[in-house]
C-alpha positions as CSV (number, residue, x, y, z in Angstrom):
1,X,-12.4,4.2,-8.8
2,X,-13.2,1.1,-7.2
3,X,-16.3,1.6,-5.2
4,X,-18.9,-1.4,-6.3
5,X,-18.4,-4.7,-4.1
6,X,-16.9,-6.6,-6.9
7,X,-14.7,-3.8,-8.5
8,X,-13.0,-3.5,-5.1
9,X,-12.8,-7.3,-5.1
10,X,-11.4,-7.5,-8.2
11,X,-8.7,-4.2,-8.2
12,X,-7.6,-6.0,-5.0
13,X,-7.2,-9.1,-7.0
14,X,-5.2,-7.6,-9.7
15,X,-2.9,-5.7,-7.4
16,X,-2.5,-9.0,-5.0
17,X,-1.2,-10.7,-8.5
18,X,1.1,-8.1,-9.7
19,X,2.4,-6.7,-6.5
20,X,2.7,-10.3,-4.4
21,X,6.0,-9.6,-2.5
22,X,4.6,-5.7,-1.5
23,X,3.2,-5.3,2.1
24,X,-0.4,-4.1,0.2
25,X,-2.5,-1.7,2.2
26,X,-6.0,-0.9,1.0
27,X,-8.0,2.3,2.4
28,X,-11.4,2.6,0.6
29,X,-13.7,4.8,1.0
30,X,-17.6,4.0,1.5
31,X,-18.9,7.4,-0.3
32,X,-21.8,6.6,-2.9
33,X,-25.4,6.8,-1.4
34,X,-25.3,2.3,-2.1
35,X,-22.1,2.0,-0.5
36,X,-23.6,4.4,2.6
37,X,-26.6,2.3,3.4
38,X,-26.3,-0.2,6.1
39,X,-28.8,-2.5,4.5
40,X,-26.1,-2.4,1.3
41,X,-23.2,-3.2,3.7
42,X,-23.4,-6.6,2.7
43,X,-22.5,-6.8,0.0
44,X,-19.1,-6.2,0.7
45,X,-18.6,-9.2,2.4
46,X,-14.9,-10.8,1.9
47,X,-14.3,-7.8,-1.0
48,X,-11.3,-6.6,1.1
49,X,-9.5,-10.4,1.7
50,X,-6.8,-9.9,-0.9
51,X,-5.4,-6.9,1.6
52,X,-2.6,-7.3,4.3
53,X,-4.0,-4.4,6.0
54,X,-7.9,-3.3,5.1
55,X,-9.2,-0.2,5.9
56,X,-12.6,1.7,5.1
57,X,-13.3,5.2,5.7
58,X,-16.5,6.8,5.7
59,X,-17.3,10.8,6.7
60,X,-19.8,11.8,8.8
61,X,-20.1,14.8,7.0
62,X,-21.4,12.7,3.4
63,X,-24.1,11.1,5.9
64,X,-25.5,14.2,6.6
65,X,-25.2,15.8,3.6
66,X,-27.2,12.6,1.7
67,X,-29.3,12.7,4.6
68,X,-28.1,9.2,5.6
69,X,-28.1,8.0,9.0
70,X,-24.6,7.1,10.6
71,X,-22.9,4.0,10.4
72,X,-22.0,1.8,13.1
73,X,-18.1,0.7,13.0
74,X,-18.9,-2.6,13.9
75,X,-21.6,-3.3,12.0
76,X,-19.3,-2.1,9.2
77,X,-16.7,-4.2,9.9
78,X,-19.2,-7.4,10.6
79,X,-20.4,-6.9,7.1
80,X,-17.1,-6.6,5.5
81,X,-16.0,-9.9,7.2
82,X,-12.3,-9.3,6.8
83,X,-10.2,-10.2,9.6
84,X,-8.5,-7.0,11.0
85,X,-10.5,-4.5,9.3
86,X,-9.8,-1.0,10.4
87,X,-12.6,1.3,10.1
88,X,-12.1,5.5,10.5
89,X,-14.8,8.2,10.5
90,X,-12.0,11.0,11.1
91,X,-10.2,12.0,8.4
92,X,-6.9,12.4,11.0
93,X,-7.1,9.7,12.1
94,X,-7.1,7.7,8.8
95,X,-4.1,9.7,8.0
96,X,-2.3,9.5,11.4
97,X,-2.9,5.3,10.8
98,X,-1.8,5.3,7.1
99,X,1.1,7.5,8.0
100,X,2.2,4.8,10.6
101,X,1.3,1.9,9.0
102,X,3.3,2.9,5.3
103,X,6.3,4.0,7.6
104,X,6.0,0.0,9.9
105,X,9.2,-2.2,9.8
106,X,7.0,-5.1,7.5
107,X,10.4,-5.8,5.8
108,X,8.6,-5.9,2.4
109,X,7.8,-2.6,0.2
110,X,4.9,-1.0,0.4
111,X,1.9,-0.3,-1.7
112,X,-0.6,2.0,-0.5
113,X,-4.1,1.5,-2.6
114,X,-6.4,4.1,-2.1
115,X,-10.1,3.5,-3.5
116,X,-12.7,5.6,-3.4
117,X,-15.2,7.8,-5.8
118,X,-15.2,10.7,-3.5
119,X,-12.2,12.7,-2.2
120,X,-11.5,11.0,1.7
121,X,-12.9,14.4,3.2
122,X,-10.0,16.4,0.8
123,X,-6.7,14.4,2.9
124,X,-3.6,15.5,1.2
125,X,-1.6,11.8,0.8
126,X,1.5,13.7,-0.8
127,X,3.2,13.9,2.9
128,X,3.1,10.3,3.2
129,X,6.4,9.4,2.8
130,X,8.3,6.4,3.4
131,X,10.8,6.9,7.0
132,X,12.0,3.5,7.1
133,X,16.2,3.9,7.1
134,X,16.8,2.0,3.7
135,X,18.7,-1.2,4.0
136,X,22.6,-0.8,5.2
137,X,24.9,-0.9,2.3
138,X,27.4,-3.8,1.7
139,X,31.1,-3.1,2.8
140,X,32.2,-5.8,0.3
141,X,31.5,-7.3,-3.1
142,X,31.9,-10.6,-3.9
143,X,32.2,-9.5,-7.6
144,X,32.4,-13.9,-8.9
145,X,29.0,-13.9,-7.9
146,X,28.3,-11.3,-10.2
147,X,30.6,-11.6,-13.1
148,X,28.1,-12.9,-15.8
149,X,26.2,-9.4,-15.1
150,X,29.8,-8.5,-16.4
151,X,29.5,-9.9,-19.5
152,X,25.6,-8.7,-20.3
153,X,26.8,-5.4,-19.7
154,X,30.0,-5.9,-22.0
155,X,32.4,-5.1,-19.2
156,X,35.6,-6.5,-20.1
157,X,37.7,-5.2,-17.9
158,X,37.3,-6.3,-14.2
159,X,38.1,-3.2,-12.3
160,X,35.4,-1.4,-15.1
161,X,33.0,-4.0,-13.9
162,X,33.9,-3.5,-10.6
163,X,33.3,0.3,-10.7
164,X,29.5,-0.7,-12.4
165,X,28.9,-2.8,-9.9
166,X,29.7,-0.5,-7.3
167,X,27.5,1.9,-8.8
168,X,24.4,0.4,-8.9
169,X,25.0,-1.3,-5.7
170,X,25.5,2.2,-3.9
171,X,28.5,1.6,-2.7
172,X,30.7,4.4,-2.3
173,X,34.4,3.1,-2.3
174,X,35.8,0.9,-4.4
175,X,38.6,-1.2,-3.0
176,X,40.2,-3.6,-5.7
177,X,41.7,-6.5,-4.2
């Protein structure tokens, strides 16, 4: 529910700090009559920084409804100051990019932060899914490197430790040399 200029700062903040090795995209929403207003815009400036991807959303459809007048993309994104801002009116589209962008080879994990005090026009993130193959499994297990694991887990028997190993590993076969 991060909507003011410096909770959006600040929840960006925290998740930068506890989530430093994720790819971190942030989708906000502009939806409260402030946050709608150009002369508001502001405001915002830098809020987004913290993000490897930024994105802001607004709907046409809460303009009219308020009675607001629409928003100009760039002056959006010339507020916000945040190099590579995306900005999206159409709810597809914000869905068709966060789709692409959480499913992108980054090589990091991703965490997909989505603020907002309204609804994003009702988008249903559950099909989001990660499609990235995961990483290829190892063929072999240079078990020395792990053998004080073998220990904390009181494995005293190597092809027991072996077997563990190979478990949480996720490799299939286990091939005792």
């Amino acid at each position: 529910f991060a909507h003011a200029p410096s909770k959006l700062k600040a929840t960006l903040q925290a998740i930068r700090e506890n989530f430093s090795d994720y790819h971190l995209i942030a989708c906000f929403e502009l939806h409260t009559y402030s946050s709608l207003n150009e002369a508001f815009l502001k405001e915002y400036n830098q809020s987004m920084e913290g993000a490897d991807e930024a994105i802001v959303f607004y709907s046409k459809e809460a303009l009219h409804i308020k009675g607001l007048e629409d928003l100009d993309s760039n002056a959006i994104k010339a507020h916000f100051n945040t190099h590579g801002l995306h900005v999206f009116n159409n709810k597809e589209d914000l869905w068709n990019y966060v789709h692409s962008s959480v499913n992108s080879q980054t090589g990091k994990p991703i965490c997909l932060l989505l603020m907002s005090s309204g609804t994003f026009e009702g988008i249903d993130w559950a099909p989001i899914k990660m499609e990235r193959k995961p990483e290829p499994k190892p063929e072999y297990i240079d078990w020395e490197y792990y053998k004080p694991l073998m220990y904390d887990h009181h494995l005293n028997d190597n092809n027991r430790f072996v077997d563990f190993l190979c478990r949480v590993l996720g490799v299939q076969e286990t091939h005792y040399i």
